[in-house]
Each structure stands twice: as structure tokens, then as C-alpha cells.
Biotite code that builds the C-alpha atoms (Angstrom):
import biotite.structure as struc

atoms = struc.array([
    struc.Atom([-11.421, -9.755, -6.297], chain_id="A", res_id=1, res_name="UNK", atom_name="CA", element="C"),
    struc.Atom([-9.856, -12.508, -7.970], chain_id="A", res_id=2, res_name="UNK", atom_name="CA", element="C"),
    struc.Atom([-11.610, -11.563, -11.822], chain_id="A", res_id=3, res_name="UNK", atom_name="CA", element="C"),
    struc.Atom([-9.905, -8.352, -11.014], chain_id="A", res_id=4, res_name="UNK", atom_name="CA", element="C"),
    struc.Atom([-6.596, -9.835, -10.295], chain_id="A", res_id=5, res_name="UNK", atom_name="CA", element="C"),
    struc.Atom([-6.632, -12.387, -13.429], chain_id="A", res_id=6, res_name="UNK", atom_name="CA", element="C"),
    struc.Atom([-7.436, -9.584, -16.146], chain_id="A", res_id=7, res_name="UNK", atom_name="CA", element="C"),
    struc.Atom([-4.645, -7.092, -14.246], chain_id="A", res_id=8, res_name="UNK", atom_name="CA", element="C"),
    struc.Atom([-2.967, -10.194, -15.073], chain_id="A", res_id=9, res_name="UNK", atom_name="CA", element="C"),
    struc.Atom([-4.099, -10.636, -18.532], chain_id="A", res_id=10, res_name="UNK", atom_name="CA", element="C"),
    struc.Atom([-3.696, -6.675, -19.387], chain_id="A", res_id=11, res_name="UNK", atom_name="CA", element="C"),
    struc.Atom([0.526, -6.797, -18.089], chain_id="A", res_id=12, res_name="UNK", atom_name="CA", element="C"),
    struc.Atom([1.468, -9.788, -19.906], chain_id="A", res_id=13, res_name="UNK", atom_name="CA", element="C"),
    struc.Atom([-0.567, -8.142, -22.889], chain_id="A", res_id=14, res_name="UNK", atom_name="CA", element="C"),
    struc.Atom([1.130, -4.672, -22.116], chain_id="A", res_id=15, res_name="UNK", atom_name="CA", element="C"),
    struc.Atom([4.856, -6.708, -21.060], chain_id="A", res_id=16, res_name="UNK", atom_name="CA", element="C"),
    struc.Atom([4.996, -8.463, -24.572], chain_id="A", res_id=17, res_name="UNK", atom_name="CA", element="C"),
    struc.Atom([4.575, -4.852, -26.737], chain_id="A", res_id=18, res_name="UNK", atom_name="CA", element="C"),
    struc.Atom([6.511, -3.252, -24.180], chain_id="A", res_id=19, res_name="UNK", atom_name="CA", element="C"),
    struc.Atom([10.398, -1.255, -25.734], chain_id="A", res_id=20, res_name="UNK", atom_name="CA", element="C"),
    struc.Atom([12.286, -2.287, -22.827], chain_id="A", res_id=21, res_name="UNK", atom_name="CA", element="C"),
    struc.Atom([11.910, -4.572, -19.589], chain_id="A", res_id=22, res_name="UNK", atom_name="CA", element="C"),
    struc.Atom([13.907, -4.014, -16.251], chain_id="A", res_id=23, res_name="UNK", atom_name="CA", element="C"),
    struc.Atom([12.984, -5.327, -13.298], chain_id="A", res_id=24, res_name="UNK", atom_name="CA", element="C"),
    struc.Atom([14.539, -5.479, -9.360], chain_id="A", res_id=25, res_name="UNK", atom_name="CA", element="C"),
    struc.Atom([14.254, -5.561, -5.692], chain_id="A", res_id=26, res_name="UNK", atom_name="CA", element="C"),
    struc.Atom([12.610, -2.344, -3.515], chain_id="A", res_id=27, res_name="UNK", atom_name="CA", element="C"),
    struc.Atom([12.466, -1.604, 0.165], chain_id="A", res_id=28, res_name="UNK", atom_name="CA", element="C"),
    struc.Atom([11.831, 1.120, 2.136], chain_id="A", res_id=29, res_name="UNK", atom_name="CA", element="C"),
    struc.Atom([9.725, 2.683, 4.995], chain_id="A", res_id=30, res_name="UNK", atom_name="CA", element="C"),
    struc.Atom([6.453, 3.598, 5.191], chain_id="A", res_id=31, res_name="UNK", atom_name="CA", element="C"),
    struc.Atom([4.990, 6.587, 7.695], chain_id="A", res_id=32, res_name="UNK", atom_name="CA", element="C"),
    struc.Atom([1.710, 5.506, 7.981], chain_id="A", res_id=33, res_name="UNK", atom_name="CA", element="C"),
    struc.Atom([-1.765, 5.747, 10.238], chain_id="A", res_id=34, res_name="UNK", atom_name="CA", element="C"),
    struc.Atom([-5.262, 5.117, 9.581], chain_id="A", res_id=35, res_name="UNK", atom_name="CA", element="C"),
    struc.Atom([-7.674, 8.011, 9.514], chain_id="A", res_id=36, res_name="UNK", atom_name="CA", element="C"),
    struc.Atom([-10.783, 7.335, 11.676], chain_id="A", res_id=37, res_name="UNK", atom_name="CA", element="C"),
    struc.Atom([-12.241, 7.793, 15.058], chain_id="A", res_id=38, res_name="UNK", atom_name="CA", element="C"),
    struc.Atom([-10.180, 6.344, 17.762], chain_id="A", res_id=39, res_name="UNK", atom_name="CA", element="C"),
    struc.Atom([-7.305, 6.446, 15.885], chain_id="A", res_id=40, res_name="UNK", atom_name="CA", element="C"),
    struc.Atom([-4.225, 9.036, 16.881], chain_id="A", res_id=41, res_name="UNK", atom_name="CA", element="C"),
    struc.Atom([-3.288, 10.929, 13.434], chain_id="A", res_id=42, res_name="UNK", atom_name="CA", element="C"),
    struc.Atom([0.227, 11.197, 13.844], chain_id="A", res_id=43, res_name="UNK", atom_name="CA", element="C"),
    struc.Atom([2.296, 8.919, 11.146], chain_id="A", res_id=44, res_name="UNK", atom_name="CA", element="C"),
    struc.Atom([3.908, 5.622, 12.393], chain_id="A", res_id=45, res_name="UNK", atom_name="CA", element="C"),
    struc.Atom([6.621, 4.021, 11.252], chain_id="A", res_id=46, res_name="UNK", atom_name="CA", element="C"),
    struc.Atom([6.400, 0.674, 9.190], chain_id="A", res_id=47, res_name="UNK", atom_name="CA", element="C"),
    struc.Atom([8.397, -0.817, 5.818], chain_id="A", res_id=48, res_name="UNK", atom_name="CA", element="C"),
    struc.Atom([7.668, -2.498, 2.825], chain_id="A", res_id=49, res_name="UNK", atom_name="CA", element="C"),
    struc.Atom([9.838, -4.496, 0.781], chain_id="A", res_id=50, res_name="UNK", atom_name="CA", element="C"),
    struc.Atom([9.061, -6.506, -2.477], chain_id="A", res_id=51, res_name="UNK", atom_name="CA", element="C"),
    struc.Atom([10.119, -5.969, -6.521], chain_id="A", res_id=52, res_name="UNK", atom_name="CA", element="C"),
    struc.Atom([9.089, -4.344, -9.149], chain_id="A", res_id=53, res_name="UNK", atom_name="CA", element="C"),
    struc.Atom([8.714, -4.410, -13.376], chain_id="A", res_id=54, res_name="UNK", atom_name="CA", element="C"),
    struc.Atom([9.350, -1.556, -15.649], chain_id="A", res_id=55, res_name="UNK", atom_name="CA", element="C"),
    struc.Atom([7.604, -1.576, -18.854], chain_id="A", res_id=56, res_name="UNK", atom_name="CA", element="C"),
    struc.Atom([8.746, 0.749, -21.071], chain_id="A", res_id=57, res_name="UNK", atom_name="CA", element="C"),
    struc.Atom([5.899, 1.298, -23.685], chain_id="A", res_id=58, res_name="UNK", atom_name="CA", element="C"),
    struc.Atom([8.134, 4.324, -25.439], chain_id="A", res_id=59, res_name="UNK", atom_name="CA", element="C"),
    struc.Atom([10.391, 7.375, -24.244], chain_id="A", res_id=60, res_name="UNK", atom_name="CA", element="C"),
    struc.Atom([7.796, 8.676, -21.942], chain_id="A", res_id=61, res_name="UNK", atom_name="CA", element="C"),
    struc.Atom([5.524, 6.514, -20.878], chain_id="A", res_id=62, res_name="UNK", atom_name="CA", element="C"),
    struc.Atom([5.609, 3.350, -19.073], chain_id="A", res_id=63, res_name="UNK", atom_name="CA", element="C"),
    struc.Atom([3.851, 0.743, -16.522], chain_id="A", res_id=64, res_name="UNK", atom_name="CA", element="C"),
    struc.Atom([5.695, -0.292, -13.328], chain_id="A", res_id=65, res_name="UNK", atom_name="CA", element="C"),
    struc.Atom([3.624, -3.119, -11.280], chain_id="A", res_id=66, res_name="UNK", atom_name="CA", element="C"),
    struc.Atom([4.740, -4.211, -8.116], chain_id="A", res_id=67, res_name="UNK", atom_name="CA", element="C"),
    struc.Atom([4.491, -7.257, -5.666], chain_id="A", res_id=68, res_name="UNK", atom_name="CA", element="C"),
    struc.Atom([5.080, -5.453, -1.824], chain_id="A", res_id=69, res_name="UNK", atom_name="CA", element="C"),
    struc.Atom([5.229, -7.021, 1.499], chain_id="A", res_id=70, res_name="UNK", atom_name="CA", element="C"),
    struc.Atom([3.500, -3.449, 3.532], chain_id="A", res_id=71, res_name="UNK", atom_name="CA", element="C"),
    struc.Atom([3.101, -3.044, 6.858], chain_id="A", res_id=72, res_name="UNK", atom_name="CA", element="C"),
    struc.Atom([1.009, -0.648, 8.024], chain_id="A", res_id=73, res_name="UNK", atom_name="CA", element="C"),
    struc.Atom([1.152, 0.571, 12.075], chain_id="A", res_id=74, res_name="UNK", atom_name="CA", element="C"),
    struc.Atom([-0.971, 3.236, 14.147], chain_id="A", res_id=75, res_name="UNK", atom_name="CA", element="C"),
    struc.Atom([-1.755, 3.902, 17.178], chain_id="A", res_id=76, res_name="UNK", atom_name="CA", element="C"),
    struc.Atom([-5.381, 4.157, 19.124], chain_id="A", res_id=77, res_name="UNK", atom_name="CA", element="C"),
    struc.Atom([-6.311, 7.447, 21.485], chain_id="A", res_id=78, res_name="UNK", atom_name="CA", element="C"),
    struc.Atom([-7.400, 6.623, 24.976], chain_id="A", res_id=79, res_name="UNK", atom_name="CA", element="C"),
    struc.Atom([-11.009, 6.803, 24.160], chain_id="A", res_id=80, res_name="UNK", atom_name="CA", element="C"),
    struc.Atom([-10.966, 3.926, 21.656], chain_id="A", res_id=81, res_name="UNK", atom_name="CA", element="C"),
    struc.Atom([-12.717, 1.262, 23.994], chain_id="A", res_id=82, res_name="UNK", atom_name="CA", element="C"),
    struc.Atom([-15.765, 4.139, 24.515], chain_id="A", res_id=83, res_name="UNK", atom_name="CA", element="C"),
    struc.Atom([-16.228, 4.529, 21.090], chain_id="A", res_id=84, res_name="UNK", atom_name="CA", element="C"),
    struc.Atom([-16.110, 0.640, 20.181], chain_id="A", res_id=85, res_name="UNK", atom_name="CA", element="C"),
    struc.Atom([-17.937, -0.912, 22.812], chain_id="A", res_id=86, res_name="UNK", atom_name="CA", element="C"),
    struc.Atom([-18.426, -3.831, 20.938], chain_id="A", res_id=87, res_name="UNK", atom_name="CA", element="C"),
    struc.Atom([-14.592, -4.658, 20.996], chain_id="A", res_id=88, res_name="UNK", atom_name="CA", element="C"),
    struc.Atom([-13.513, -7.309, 23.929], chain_id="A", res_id=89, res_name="UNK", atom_name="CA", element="C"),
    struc.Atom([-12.704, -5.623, 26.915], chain_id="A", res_id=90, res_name="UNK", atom_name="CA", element="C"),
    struc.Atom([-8.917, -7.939, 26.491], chain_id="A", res_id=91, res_name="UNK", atom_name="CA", element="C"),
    struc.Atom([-8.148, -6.127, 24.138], chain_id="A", res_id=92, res_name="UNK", atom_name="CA", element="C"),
    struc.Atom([-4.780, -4.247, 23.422], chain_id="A", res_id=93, res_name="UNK", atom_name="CA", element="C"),
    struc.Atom([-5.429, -0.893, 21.753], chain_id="A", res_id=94, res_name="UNK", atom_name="CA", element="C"),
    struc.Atom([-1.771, 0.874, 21.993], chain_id="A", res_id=95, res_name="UNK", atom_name="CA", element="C"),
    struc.Atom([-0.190, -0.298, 18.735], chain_id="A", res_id=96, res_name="UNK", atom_name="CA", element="C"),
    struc.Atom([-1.606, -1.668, 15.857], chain_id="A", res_id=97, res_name="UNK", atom_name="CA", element="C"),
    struc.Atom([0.363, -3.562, 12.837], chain_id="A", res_id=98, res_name="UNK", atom_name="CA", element="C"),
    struc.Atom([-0.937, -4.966, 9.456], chain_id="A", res_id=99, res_name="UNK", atom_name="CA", element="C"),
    struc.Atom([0.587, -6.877, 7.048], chain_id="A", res_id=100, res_name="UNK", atom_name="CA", element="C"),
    struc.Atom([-0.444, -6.493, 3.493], chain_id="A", res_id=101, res_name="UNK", atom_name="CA", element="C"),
    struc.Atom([0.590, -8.319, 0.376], chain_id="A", res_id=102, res_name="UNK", atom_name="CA", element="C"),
    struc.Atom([0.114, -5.039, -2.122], chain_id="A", res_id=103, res_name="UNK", atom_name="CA", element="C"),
    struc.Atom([0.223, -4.812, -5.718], chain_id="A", res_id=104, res_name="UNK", atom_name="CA", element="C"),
    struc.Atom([0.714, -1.353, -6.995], chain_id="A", res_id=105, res_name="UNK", atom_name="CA", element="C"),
    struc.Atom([0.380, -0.731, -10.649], chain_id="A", res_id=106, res_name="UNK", atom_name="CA", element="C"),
    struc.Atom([1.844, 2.424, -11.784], chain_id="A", res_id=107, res_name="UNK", atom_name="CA", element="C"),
    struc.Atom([1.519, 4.830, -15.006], chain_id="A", res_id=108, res_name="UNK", atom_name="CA", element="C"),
    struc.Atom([4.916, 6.186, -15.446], chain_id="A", res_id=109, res_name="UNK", atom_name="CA", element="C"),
    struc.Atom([5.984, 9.738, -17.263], chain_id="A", res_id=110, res_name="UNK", atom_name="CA", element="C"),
    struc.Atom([9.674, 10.406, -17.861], chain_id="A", res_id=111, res_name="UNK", atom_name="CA", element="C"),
    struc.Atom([10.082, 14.126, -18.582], chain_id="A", res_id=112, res_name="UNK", atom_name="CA", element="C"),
    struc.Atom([13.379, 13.125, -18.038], chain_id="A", res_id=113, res_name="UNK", atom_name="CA", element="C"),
    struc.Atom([16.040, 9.751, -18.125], chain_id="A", res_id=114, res_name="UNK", atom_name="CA", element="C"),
    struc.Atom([16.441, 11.586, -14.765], chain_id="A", res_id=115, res_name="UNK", atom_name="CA", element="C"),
    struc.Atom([12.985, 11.672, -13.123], chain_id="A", res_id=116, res_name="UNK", atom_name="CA", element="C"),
    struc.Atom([10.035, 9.747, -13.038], chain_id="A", res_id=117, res_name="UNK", atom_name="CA", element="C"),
    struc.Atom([6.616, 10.639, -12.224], chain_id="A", res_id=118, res_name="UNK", atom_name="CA", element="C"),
    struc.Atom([4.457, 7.936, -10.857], chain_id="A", res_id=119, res_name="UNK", atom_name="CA", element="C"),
    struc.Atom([0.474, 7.534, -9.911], chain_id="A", res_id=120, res_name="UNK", atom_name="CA", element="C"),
    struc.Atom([-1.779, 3.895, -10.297], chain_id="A", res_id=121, res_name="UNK", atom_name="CA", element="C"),
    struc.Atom([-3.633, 1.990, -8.086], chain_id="A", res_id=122, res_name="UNK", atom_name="CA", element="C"),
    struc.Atom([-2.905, -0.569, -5.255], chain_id="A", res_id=123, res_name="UNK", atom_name="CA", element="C"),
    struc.Atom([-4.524, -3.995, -4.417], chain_id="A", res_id=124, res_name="UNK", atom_name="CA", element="C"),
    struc.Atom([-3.928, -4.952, -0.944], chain_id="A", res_id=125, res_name="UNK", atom_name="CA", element="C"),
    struc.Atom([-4.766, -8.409, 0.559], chain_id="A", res_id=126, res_name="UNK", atom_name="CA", element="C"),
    struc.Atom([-4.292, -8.884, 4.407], chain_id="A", res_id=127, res_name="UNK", atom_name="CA", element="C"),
    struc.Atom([-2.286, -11.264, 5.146], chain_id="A", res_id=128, res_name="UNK", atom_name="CA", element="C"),
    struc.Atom([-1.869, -10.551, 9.434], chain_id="A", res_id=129, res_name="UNK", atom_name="CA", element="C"),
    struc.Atom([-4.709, -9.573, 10.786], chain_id="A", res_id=130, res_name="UNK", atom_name="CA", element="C"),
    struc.Atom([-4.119, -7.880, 13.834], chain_id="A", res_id=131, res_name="UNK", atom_name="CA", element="C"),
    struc.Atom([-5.305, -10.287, 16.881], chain_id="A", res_id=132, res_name="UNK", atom_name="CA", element="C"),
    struc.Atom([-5.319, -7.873, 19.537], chain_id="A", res_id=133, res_name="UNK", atom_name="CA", element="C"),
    struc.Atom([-8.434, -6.224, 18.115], chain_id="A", res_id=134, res_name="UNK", atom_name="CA", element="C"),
    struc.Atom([-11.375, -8.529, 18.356], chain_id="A", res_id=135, res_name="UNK", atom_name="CA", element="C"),
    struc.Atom([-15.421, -8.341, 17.645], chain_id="A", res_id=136, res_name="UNK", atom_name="CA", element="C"),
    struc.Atom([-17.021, -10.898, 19.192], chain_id="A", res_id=137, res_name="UNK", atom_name="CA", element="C"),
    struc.Atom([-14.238, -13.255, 18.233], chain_id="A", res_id=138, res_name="UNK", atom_name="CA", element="C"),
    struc.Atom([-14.028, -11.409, 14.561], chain_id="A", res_id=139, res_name="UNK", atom_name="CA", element="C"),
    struc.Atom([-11.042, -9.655, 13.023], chain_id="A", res_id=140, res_name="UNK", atom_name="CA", element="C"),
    struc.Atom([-11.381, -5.904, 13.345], chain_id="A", res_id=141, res_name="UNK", atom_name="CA", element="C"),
    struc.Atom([-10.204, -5.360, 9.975], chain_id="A", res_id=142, res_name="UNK", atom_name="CA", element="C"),
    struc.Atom([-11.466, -6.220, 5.982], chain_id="A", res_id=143, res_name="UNK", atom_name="CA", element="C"),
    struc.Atom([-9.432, -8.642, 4.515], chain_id="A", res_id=144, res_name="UNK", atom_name="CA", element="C"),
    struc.Atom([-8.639, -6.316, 1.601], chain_id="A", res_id=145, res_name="UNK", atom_name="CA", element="C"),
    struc.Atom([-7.862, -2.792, 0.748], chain_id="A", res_id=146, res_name="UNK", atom_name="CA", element="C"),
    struc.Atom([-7.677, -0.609, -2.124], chain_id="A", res_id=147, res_name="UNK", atom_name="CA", element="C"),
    struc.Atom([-5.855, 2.454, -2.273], chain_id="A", res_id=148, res_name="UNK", atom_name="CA", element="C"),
    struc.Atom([-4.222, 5.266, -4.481], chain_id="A", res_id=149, res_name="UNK", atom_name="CA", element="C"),
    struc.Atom([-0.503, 5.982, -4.760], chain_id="A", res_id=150, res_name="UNK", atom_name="CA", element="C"),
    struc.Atom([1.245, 9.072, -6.596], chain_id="A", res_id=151, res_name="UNK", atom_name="CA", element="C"),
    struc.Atom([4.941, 10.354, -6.427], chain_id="A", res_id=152, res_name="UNK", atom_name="CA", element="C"),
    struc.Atom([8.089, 10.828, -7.866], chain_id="A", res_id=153, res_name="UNK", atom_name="CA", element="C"),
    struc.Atom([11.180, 8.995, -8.324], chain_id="A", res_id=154, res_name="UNK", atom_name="CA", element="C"),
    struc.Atom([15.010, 9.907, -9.449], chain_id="A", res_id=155, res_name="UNK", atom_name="CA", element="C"),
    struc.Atom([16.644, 7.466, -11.501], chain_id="A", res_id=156, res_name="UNK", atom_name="CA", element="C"),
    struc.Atom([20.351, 7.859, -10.867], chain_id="A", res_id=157, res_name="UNK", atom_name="CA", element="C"),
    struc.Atom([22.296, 4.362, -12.950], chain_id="A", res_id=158, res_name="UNK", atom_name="CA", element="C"),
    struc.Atom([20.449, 1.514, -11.535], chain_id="A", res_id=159, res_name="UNK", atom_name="CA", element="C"),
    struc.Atom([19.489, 2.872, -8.627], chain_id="A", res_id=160, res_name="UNK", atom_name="CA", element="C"),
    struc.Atom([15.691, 3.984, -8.187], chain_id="A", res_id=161, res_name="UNK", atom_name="CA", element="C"),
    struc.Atom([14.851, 6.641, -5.079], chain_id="A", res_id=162, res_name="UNK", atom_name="CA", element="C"),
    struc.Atom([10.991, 7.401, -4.682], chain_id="A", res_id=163, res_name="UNK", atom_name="CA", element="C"),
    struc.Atom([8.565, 9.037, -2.094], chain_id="A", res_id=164, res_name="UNK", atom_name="CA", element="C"),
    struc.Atom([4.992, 8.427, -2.961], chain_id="A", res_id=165, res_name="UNK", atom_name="CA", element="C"),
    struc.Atom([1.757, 10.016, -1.002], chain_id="A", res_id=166, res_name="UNK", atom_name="CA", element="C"),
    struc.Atom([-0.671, 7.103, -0.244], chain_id="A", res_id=167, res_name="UNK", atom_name="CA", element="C"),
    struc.Atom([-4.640, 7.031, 0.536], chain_id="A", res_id=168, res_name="UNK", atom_name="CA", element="C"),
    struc.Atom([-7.105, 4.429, 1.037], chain_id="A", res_id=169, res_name="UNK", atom_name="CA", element="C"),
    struc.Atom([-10.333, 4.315, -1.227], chain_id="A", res_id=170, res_name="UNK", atom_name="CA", element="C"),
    struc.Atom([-12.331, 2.262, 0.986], chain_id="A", res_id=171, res_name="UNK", atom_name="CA", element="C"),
    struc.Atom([-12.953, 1.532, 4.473], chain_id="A", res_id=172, res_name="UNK", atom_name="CA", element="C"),
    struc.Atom([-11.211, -1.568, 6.131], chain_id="A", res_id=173, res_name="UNK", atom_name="CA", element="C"),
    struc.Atom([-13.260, -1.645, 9.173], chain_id="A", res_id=174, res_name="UNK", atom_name="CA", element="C"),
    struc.Atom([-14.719, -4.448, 10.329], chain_id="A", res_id=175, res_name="UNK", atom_name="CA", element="C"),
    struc.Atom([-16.361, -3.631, 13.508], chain_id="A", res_id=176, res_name="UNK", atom_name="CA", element="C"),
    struc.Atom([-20.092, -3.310, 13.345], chain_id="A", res_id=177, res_name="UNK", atom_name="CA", element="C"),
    struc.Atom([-19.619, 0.575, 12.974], chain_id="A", res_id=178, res_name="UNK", atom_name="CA", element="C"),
    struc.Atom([-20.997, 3.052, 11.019], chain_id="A", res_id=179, res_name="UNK", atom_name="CA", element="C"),
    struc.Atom([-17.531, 4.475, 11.445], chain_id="A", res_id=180, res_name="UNK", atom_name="CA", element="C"),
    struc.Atom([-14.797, 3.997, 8.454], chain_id="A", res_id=181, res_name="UNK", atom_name="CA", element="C"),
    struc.Atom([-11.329, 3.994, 8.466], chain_id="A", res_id=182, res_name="UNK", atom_name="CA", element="C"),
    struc.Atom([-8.580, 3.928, 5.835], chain_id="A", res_id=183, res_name="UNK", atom_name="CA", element="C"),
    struc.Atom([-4.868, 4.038, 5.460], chain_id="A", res_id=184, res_name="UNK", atom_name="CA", element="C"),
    struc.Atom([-3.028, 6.797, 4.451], chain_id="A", res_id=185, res_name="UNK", atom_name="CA", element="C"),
    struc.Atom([0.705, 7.072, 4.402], chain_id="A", res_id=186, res_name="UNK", atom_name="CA", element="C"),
    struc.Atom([3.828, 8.066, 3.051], chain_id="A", res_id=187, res_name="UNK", atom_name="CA", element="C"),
    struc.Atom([6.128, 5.640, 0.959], chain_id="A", res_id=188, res_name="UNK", atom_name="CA", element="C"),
    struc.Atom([10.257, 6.286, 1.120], chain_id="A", res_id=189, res_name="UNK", atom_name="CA", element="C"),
    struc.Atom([12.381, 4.042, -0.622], chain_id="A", res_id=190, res_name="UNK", atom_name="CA", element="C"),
    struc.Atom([15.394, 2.661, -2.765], chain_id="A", res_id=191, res_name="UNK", atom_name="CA", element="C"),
    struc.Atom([15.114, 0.135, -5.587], chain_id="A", res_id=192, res_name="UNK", atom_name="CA", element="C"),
    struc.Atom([17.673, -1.233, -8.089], chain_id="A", res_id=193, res_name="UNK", atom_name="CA", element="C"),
    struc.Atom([17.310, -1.812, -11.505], chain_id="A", res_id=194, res_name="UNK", atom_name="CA", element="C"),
    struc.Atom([19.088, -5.218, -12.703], chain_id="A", res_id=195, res_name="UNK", atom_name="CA", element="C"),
])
């Protein structure tokens, strides 16, 4: 993981010093999130994110926007959770679950238009709180990271920067001794502004 994060590294400074224009600024929003696997209730649950981001313009059209997000993920369990993972400690609280990522999106931006962006890229996401309710044997119930896939759109009225973006998980962050995966998937709504 961290080769991968030093040559993202390498490849936006190399990208950032070619780049036609550089603006940068804050972000938050809300996420509607849940994670898609047995045991797990598939409605959306509210959580945020907050963090900046980069704009590098590399001409009219295109561009590369990376990101540094606090995201917190929530869901809830069904009633049947603690028959399908036996394994899990019987002290356990299944009702609401909450993790806290540190995620770095990278995103390919298309301008058809100074007024709309359209957005897509891949997130890195390290967890930083796992959730202690769930426990193993005394291990976390979830991988320490997460990679996902984001697409969207966002309007770009003066400084300010509105997006919604559709996220899914590539791989499963279960750590229970399960043949069963699960993965986020959520929806991103949010406000930035460009400085």
C-alpha cells in the first residue's frame, strides 16, 4: 500500500507542475452509506465527510482533482447477524456500526462546460476507527483498508463547487473468518469552495 501511495504521489506532483491552472479548497458534506453483505440491513445511513481538495487543470477539458477526506461510513446489522457470525463475541453490539476512513480520491475531470463537471477516479481508504463493538476473538471485524470507485457530477457556480457522486467498494473489508464479503457503497452530497 504504501509503493502505491508514494508513486500516486510521484505521478500528482509530476501532473501538478505541467498542470494550466491550480485551485484548491475545503469540502464537506454527507454521505448515505451501508455496506452490502449478509447481516447487514441495505437501507442507506447517514454519515459525512469533510477534507480538501486540488484542481489540476491539464487544459479546457480535462483535469485531475485529488482529495484528502475524513469519511465516515455507518450501517446497520439485521437481527440475524449473531447467527450468521458465530464467531463474533456474544458482547457484542450489532445495532449501529461507524467507520472512520482517511480517503484519498483521485479524480479524472471533463468540463463540457465552465458550468459542469463530470467526475470518476479511484479512492484509497485507510481505517483509522475501527469499530470496537464488533470483535473476533479479540480481532477487529474490519480490514484496515479499502478501495473503492467514485463517479458523479458537479456544478461549478463562482467558487462554489456542488457534487453528488455514486460510490462502490472494490474489495471486501471483512475481517471475520468468513467466506462472506462485504463492501461499502454509498452516496456522496456535498459543497466545496474554490479559493
Amino acid at each position: 500500500m504504501n509503493k502505491y501511495l508514494i508513486i500516486f504521489a510521484v505521478c500528482i506532483f509530476s501532473i501538478g507542475a505541467s498542470a494550466q491552472g491550480i485551485k484548491f479548497g475545503p469540502k464537506l458534506g454527507a454521505n448515505m452509506g451501508k455496506i452490502d453483505g449478509k447481516g447487514f440491513n441495505q437501507s442507506y445511513t447517514l454519515g459525512y465527510h469533510l477534507g480538501g481538495f486540488v484542481e489540476l487543470q491539464l487544459n479546457k477539458k480535462w483535469g485531475i482533482q485529488p482529495e484528502v477526506l475524513w469519511n465516515q461510513i455507518s450501517a446497520d446489522t439485521v437481527s440475524g447477524f449473531k447467527a450468521i457470525y458465530q464467531n463474533i463475541s456474544s458482547q457484542s453490539n450489532f445495532n449501529n456500526l461507524k467507520l472512520n476512513y482517511l480517503s484519498v480520491p483521485v479524480l479524472l475531470n471533463y468540463k463540457p462546460s465552465k458550468l459542469i463537471t463530470l467526475q470518476a477516479g479511484p479512492q484509497f481508504g485507510i481505517l483509522l476507527d475501527k469499530n470496537k463493538n464488533l470483535l473476533q476473538n479479540g480481532q477487529e471485524a474490519f480490514k484496515k483498508g479499502d478501495l473503492s470507485m467514485l463517479a458523479g457530477i458537479q456544478l461549478n457556480i463562482l467558487k462554489l463547487r456542488l457534487y453528488g457522486r455514486y460510490v462502490i467498494g472494490l474489495n471486501n473489508i471483512s475481517d471475520v473468518g468468513n467466506s462472506e464479503k462485504w463492501r461499502n457503497q454509498g452516496i456522496q452530497l456535498g459543497v466545496g469552495i474554490s479559493l
